[in-house]
C-alpha positions in Angstrom: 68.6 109.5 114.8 70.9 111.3 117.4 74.0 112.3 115.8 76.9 114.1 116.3 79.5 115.6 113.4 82.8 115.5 114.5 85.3 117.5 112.5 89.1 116.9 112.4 89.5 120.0 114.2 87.0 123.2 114.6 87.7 124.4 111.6 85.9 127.6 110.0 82.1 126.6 109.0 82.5 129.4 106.3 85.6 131.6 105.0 85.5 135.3 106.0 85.0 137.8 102.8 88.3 140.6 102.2 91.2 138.6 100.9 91.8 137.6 97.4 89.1 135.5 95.2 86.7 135.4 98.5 83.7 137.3 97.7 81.6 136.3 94.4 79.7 139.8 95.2 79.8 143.2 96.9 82.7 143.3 99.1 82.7 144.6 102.5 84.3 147.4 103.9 87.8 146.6 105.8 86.1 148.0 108.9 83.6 145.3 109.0 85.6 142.4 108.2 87.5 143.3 111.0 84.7 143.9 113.4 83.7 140.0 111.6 86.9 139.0 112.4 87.0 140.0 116.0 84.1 138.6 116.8 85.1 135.3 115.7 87.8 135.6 118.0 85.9 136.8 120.7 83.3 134.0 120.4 86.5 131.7 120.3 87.5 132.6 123.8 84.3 132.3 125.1 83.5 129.2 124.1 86.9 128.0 125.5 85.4 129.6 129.2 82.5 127.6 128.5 83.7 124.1 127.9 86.3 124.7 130.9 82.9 125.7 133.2 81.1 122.6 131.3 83.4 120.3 132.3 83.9 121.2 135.6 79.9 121.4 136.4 80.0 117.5 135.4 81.5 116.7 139.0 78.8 118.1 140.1 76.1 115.6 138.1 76.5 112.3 140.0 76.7 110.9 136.8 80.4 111.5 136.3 83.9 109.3 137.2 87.2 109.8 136.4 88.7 107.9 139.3 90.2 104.5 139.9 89.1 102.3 142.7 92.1 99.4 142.3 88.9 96.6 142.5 91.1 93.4 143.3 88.7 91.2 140.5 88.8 93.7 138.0 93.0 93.9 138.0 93.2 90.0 138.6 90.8 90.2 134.9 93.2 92.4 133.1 95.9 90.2 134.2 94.3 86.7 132.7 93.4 88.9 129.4 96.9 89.4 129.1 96.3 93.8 129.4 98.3 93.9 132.3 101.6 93.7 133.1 103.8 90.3 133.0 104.3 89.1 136.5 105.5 85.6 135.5 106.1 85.7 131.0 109.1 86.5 129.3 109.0 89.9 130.3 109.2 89.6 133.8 111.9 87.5 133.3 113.7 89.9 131.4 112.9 92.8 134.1 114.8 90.7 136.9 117.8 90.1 134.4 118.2 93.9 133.7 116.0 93.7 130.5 118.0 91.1 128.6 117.2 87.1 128.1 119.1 84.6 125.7 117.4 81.7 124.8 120.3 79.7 122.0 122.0 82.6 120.1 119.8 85.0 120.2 120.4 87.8 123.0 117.2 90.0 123.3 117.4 93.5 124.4 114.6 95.3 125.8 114.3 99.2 126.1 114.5 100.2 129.7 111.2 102.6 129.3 108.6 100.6 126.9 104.9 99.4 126.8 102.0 100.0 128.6 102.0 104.6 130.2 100.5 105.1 133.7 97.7 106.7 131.8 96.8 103.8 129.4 97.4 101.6 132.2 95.1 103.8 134.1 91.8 104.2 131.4 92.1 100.3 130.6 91.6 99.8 134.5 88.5 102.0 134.3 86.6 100.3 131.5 87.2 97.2 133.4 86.0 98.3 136.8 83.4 100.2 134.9 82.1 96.5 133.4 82.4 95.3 137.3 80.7 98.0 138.8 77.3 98.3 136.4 77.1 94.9 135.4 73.7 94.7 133.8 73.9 98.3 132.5 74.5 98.9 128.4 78.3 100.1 128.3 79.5 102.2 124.8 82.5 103.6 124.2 83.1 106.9 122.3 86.5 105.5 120.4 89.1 103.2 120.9 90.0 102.6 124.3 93.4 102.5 123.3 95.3 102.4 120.0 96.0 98.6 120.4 93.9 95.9 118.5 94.1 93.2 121.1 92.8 95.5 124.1 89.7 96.9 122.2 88.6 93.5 121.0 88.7 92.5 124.9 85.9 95.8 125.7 83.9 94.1 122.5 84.3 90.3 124.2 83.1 92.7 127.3 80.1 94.0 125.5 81.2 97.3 125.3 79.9 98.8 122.7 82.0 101.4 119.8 80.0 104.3 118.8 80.3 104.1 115.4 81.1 106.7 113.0 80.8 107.2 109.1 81.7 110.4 107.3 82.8 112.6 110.3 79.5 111.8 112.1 79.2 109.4 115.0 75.6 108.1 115.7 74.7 108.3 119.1 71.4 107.3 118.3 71.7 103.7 120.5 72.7 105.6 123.9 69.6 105.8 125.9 69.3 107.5 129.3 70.8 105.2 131.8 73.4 103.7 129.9 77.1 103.8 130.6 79.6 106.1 128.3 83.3 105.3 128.6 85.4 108.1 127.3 89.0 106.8 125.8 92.2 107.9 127.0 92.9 110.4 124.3 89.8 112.4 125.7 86.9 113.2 124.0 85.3 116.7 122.3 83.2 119.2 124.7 80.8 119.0 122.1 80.3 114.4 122.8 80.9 115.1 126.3 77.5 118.1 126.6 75.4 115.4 124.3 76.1 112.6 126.7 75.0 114.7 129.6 72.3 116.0 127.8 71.4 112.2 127.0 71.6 111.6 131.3 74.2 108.6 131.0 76.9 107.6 133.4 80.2 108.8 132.2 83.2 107.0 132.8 86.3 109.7 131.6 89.2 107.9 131.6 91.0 110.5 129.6 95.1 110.8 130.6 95.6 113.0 133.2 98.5 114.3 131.0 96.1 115.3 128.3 94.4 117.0 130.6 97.1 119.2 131.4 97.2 120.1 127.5 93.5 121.4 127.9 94.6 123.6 130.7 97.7 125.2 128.7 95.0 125.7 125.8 92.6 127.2 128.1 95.1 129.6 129.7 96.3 130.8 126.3 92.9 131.6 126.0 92.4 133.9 128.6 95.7 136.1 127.2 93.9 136.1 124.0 96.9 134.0 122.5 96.5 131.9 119.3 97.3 128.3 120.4 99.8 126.6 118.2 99.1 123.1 118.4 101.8 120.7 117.4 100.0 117.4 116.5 97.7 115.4 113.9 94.6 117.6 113.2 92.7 114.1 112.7 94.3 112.5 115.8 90.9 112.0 118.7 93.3 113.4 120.9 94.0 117.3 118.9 90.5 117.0 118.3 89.4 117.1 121.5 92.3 119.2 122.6 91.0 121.9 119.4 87.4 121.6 121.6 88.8 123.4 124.6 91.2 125.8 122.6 89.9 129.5 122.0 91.9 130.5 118.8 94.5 127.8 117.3 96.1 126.5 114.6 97.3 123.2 114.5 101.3 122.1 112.8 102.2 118.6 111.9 105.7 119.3 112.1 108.9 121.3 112.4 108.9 122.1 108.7 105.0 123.4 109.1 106.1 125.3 111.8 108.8 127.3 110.1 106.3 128.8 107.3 104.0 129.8 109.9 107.3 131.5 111.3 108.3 132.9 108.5 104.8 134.0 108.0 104.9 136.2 111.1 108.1 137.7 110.0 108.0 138.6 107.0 103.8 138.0 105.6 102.7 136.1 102.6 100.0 134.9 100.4 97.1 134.9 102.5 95.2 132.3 100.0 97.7 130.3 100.4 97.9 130.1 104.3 94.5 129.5 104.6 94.3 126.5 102.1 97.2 125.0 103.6 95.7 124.8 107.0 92.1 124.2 105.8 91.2 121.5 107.8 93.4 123.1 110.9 92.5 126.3 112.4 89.6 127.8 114.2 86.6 129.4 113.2 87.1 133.1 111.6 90.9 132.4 111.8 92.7 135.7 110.9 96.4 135.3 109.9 96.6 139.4 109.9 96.0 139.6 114.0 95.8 136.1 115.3 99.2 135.3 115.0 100.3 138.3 117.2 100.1 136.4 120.2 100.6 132.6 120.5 100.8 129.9 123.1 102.2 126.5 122.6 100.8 122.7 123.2 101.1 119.8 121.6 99.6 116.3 121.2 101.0 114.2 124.1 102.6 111.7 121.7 104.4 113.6 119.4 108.6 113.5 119.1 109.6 115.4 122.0 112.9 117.0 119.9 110.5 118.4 117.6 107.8 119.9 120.2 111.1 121.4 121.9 112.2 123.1 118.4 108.7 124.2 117.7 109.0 126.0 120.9 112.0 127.5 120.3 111.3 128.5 117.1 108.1 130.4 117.7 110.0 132.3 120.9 112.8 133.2 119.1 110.2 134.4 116.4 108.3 136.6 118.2 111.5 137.9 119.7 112.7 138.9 116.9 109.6 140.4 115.8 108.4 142.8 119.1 111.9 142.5 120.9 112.5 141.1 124.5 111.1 143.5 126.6 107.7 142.3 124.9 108.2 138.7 124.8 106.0 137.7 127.4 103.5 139.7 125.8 103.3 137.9 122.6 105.0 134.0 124.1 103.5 131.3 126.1 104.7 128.1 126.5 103.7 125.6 128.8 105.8 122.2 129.0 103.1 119.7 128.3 105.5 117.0 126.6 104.2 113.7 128.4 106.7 112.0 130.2 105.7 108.6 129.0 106.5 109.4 125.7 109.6 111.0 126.4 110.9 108.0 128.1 109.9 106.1 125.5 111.7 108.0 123.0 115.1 108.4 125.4 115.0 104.3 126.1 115.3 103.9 122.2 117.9 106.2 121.3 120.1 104.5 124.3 119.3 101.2 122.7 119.9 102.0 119.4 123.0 103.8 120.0 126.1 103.5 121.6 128.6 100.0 121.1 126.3 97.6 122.2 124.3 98.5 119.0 121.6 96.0 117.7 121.3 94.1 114.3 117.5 94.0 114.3 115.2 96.5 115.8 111.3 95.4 116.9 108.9 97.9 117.3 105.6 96.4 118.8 102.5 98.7 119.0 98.9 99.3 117.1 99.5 100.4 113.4 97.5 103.4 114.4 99.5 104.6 117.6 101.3 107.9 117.1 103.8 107.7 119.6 104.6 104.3 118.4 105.6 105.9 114.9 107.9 107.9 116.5 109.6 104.8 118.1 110.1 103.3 114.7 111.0 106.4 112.8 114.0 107.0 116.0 115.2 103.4 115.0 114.6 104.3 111.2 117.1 107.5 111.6 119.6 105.6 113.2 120.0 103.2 110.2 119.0 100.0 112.1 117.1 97.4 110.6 113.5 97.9 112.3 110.0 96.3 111.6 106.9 97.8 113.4 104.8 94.8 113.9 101.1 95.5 115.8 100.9 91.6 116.8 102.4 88.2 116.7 100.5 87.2 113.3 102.3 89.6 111.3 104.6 87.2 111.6 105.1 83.6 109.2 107.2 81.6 111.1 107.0 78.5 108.2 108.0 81.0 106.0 110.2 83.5 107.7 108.1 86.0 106.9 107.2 89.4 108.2 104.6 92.5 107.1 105.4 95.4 109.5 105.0 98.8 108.9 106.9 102.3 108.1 107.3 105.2 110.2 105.4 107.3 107.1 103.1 105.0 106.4 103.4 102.1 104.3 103.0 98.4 104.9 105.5 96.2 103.6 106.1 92.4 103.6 109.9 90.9 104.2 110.5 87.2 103.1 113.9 86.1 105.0 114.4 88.7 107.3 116.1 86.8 110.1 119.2 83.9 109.6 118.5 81.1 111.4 122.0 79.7 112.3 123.9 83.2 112.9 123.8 84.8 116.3 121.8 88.0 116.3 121.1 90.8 118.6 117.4 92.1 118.9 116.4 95.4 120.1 112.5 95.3 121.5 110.5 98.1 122.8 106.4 98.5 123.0 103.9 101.7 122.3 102.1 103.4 125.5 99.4 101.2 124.3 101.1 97.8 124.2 100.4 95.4 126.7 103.4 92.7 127.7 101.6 89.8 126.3 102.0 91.3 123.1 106.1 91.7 123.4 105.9 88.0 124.5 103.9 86.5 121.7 105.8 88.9 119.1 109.3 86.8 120.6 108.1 83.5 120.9 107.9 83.8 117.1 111.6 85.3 117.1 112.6 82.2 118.5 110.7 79.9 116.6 112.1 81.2 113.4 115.6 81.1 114.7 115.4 77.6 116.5 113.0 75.2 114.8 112.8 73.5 118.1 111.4 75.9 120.2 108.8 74.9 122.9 107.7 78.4 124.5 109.6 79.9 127.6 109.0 78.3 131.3 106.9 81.2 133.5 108.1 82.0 137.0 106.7 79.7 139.6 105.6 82.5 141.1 104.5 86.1 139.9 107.1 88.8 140.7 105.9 92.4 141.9 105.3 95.3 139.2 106.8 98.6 139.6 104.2 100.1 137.8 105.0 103.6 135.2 104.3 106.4 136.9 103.8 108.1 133.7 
């Protein structure tokens, strides 16, 4: 069986002997934990030149795409599976009334930035041109396409096949030479992308360009022997893969993670302690006596812009303080890799969550596993609006005026009554990068159902209207 482990990040394969409680035997002298130590390191950086030569020799197969070809059956496809964009629903509508629409007494606002990112718009495109263009060859898939439930059951009703993973391990075993590999938009690890080569398949990478651009601010830190400080989910495909093509790193969930690794620098601690708090998040060999001397910053695409901003600031102003100005750029990279989409996103739903014109109900409409749909809800969740993440129409009872939608942390909860039929309300809508329009339209059509008993669906256009399509 051909299989392939894949770890939440690169972390250590064994812990390095010299601090506290580490060695059950003889200990080593300091002079060769150190020499340990630096080799780790080393070995780091040159694996990072590696997977940046690696992927760039995969141009050079035949047996590589990461292009779209705008086929005219394959967009008209999307379209009819509802993974497009609306030309003649609800939404459309509501883009030619400056994203508003009143059906009885209910006024729906939608967020000026929402829904489907160039680069989701982009890799969905690719898995459906790749279908088109090898039509009797075996297509798999190394993850979700995308985090949305509706679009990945349409590359299943395509007969796209999910590698399928238990334990950490994905079996690869059921790829033969000849078949057809679709990479998802998060990206995948250098270590998938050598054993599909190896396996001679056709690989369609429809990773996000913006992504990308991460991989290169890893890869530079690199070269200036700086530890990349990764701000994202050490579990999340796309840190994964990012860890791949990083020489040293350690990876921070949040601001508050950030600040002991700061203060860490500063002012030292418990070593034992660091290391089991970022167990499952730091390279191989990972010293926190020299590889936090030098650091770079880069972050998952679809993490709160605010936060990646104070992270970066933070870490600056930290290594300031600690080898002074003159030596700054010495000891500081940063790289601004915050995806636009997201920010967008994020700036739509403060405007429509703030100001006079406020909402009384917020819908947040993306999969349950997005991350950068999280952040939309937990924006609406600060601003003390009422706010249910729902990741498709059936999460909501219409009969019973009932809804199970999700927190920003976490948990699923179920609301009976949440809307008063009979009382004017304001709603609030936005969409994930994930999230195609059909899914803000179906979510609504339930709205108004619940609000107006009598509700028969809303009259499309005659015709389709054109779509100004993201650019990020």
């Amino acid at each position: 069986m051909l299989t392939l482990t894949v770890p939440s990040a690169r972390r250590p394969a064994r812990r390095v002997c010299g601090t506290k409680g580490r060695c059950a035997a003889q200990a080593p002298s300091a002079e060769e934990v150190r020499e340990a130590l630096n080799a780790a390191s080393g070995s780091n950086r040159e694996a990072a030149r590696d997977a940046r030569q690696f992927r760039r020799s995969l141009n050079k197969t035949g047996r590589y795409t990461r292009r779209v070809v705008d086929d005219a059956e394959s967009l008209e496809k999307m379209e009819s599976d509802g993974v497009g964009y609306s030309r003649k629903g609800l939404v459309a509508q509501m883009r030619q009334n400056g994203n508003k629409f009143t059906y009885g007494d209910v006024t729906v606002s939608l967020a000026q930035a929402y829904g489907f990112c160039w680069g989701v718009e982009r890799a969905v495109q690719m898995a459906y041109e790749a279908r088109a263009r090898f039509p009797e060859s075996q297509l798999h898939i190394t993850n979700e396409i995308i985090h949305n439930p509706g679009v990945n059951q349409r590359m299943h009703d395509m007969n796209v096949k999910f590698i399928e993973a238990k334990d950490d391990t994905k079996d690869f075993s059921g790829v033969e030479n000849g078949d057809v590999v679709i990479l998802p938009a998060f990206g995948a690890s250098v270590e998938e992308m050598r054993l599909l080569n190896d396996r001679g398949v056709q690989i369609i990478d429809t990773t996000c360009p913006w992504v990308s651009k991460v991989w290169t601010a890893v890869d530079r830190q690199a070269d200036k022997a700086h530890t990349s400080i990764i701000h994202g989910k050490y579990s999340h495909e796309e840190t994964v893969a990012t860890a791949s093509f990083a020489g040293d790193y350690l990876i921070i969930k949040d601001l508050e993670e950030a600040k002991y690794v700061a203060d860490f620098i500063l002012n030292g601690g418990d070593k034992e302690e660091f290391m089991s708090k970022f167990t499952n998040a730091m390279s191989e060999g990972f010293d926190v006596d020299t590889m936090l001397e030098r650091v770079g910053i880069a972050n998952q695409t679809t993490m709160l812009k605010g936060e990646t901003e104070a992270i970066g600031k933070l870490f600056e102003k930290t290594m300031m303080q600690k080898y002074g100005p003159e030596a700054l750029k010495e000891h500081f990279m940063v790289m601004d890799t915050i995806c636009d989409a997201t920010q967008e996103r994020q700036d739509a739903m403060y405007e429509l969550t703030g100001g006079e014109d406020a909402v009384d109900v917020m819908l947040v409409v993306g999969g349950f596993n997005s991350s950068n749909t999280s952040h939309l809800q937990e924006i609406a969740e600060h601003k003390g609006i009422p706010s249910f993440w729902v990741c498709a129409a059936d999460c909501i009872d219409v009969a019973a005026n009932k809804i199970q939608h999700k927190t920003s942390w976490g948990e699923l909860k179920e609301t009976e009554g949440w809307l008063t039929p009979g009382q004017p309300l304001r709603v609030g809508v936005t969409s994930g990068a994930s999230t195609p329009d059909s899914d803000v339209e179906t979510v609504l059509d339930r709205v108004f159902a619940i609000m107006h008993p009598d509700y028969e669906g809303i009259k499309p256009l005659d015709k389709p209207v054109d779509v100004v399509a993201p650019t990020h």
